[in-house]
N, C-alpha and C positions, 0 to 999 in steps of 0.2 A: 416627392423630391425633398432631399434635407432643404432648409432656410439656406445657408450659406452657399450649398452650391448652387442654388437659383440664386442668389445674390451675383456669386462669380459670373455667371453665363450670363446673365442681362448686362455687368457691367464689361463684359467681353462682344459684345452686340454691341456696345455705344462706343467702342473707341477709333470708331472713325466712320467717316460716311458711309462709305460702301457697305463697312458692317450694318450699320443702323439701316442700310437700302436693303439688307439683303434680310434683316429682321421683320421688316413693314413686308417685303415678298412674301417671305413663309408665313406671316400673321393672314397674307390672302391668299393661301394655299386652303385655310381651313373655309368649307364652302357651306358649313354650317353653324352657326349661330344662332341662341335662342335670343328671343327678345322676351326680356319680364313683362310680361301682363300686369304685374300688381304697380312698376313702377310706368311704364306707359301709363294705366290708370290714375297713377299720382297725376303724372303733368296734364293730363284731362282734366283731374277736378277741378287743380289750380285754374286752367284757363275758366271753369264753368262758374267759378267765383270772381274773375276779374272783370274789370272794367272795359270791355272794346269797343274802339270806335268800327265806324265802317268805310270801307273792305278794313279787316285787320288784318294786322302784320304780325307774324312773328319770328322768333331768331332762336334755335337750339345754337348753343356753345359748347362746341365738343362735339363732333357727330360719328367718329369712330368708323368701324367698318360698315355701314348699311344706316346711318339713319334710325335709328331704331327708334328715336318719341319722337321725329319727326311725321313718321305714316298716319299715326290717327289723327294728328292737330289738322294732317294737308286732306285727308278723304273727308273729314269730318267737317271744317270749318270753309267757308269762302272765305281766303284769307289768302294773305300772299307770304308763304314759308320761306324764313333763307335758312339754309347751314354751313354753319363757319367752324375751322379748326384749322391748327397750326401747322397739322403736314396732312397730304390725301393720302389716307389708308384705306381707300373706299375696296370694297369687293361686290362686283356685281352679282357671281353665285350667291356669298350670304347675303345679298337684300334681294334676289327673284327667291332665294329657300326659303325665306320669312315672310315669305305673300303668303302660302297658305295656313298660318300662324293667325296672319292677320285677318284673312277671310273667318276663319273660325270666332276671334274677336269678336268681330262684327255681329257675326250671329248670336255671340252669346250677349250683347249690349241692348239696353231698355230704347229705341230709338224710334223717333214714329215714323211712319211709312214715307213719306217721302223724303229724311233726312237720309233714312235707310237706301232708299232707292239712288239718290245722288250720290253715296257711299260705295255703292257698288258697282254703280257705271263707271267711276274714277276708276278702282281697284281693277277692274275690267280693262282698263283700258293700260294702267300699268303691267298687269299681267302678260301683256301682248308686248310688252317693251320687249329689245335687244341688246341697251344700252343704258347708262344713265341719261346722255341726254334726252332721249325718247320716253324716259318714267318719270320725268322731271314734270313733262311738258301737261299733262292732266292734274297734278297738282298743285297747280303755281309753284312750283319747289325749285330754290333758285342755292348754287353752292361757291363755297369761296373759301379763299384760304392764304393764311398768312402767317409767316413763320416767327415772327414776332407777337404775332395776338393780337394785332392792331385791325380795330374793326373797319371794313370801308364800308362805309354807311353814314349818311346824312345825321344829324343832329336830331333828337326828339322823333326818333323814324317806327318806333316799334309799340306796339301794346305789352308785348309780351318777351321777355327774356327766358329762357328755360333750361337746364341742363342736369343731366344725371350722372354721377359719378367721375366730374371732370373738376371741379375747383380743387382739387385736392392735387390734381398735375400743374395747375399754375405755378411756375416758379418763382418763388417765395419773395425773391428780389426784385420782381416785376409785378406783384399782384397790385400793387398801389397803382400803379399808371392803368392796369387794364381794367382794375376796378371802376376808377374814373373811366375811362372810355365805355365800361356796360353803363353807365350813368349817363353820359353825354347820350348817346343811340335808345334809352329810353326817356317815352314821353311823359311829360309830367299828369300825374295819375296812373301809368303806368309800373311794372313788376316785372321785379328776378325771381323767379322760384327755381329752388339749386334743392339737390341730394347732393350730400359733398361726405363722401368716405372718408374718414379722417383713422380707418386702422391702417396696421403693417400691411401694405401689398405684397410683400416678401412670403408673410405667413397664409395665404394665400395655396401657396407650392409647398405647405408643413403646416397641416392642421391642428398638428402639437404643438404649435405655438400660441400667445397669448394676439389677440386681435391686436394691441399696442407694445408689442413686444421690441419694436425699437427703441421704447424709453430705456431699456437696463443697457445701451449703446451710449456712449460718449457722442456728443457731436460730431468732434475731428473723425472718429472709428467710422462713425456713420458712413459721413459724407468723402473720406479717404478708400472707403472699402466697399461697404454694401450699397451707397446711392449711383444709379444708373441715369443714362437719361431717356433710355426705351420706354420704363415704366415709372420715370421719373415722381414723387412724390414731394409736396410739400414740407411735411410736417407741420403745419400751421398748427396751432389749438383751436378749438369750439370758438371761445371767446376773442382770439384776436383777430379771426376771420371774420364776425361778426364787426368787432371795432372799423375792420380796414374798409368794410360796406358802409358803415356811418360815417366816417371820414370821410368817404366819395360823394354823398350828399344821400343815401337811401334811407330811409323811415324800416326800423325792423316793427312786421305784424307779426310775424310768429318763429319759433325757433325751437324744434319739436330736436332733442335728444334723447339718442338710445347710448344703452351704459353697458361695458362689458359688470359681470359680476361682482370681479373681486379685483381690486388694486393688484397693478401687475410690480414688479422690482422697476424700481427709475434709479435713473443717474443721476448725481447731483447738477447736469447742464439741465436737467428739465425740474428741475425745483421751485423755480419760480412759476410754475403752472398749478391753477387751484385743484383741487382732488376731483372737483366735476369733470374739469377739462382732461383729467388724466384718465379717467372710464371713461369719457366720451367716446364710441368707437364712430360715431353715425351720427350725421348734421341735418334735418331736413329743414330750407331756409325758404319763408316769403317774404320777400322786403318790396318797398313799392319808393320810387322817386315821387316825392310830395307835389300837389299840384299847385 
């Protein structure tokens, strides 16, 4: 599909409720969904490098249609899962499609025999679900949602924060409060580990375009034409997304970027972004609230 006319149609789906209701519908019409093995593998290692207490807790932000890195933290860990997001776009087709995705998973992971065993007796038992609440109930896996982002969860509550592909839908005039609030619901010694997509979603629907190709856009152009709020996009940069996590009180460990190739055309509203931030297409962050 050209860029612009997925631009128009997404911002023809946001202009009013019903349409955005009837976009989240057809989004769970689709009853298949893959789930990445390499980036589920991501939020595994993280957790196998952090600090947990016992029972751990932990919290996916953003969990989209199915859950998708929440299933190995909940079959894998005794640990009590919540998933939070700003509106439920859950589909129960794509997360029973993505059982046997997962089963295969499993079998291909290094895992000793009884962590194995425990793993499959859960999956076993969500496989037999009808329902979310019924797939919920073998994995501690608890959900929630709030249209504001505003987490309800106790203070210093979690081990683990996590999320793939969603800080980049925070909108951009709210990411300071919710920043602080992943900060409050993490415990001291505790960690965020985020994948935060920072290219053009647009280009996404037009592989001829450049991954950051909404820089050679004005901002007014942008945000009067092509920003929607179905597949809503921040545009934050690398670097000031990192700052607005240090303002909220988080310690950065690591902050792994991938760069498209070659400098794409910018507008003079995105000039004051350094040349890193401007290839930056791809953020992978672990920060940790200091004990």
């Amino acid at each position: 599909m050209n860029y612009y006319l997925a631009a128009t149609a997404l911002r023809a789906f946001s202009a009013t409720g019903p349409t955005k209701a009837l976009y989240r519908w057809l989004g769970n019409r689709k009853g298949e969904r893959k789930l990445s093995e390499e980036r589920a593998g991501w939020v595994l290692e993280r957790l196998a490098e952090a600090p947990i207490t016992d029972p751990g807790r932990f919290l996916e932000l953003g969990t989209g249609w199915m859950h998708a890195y929440s299933l190995y933290p909940a079959l894998l860990h005794d640990a009590e899962v919540h998933c939070f997001d700003v509106w439920d776009n859950r589909s129960f087709d794509a997360f029973r499609n993505a059982l046997p995705q997962v089963r295969k998973g499993l079998a291909a992971m290094d895992l000793d025999p009884e962590r194995r065993e425990r793993a499959l007796e859960r999956l076993g038992r969500v496989e037999a679900a009808t329902d979310f609440a019924s797939a919920y109930e073998p994995l501690d896996l608890h959900y929630a949602i709030d249209h504001n982002g505003a987490l309800p969860y106790p203070d210093a509550h979690f081990d683990m924060l996590y999320s793939v592909d969603v800080l980049e839908h925070v909108v951009a005039s709210g990411f300071d409060s919710n920043a602080a609030d992943w900060f409050r619901v993490t415990k001291p010694g505790g960690r965020l580990v985020a994948q935060v997509g920072l290219d053009d979603h647009l280009a996404h629907y037009d592989p001829r375009r450049s991954k950051k190709h909404y820089l050679r856009h004005s901002d007014s152009l942008f945000r009067n034409w092509l920003e929607n709020d179905v597949q809503y996009i921040n545009r934050l940069p690398a670097e000031q997304i990192i700052a607005k996590l240090e303002n909220a009180g988080f310690r950065i460990l690591d902050a792994e970027r991938f760069r498209i190739d070659s400098r794409p055309p910018v507008h003079p509203d995105y000039a004051g972004q350094s040349d890193d931030d401007i290839v930056t297409w791809r953020l992978h962050l672990t920060v940790e609230r200091p004990a």
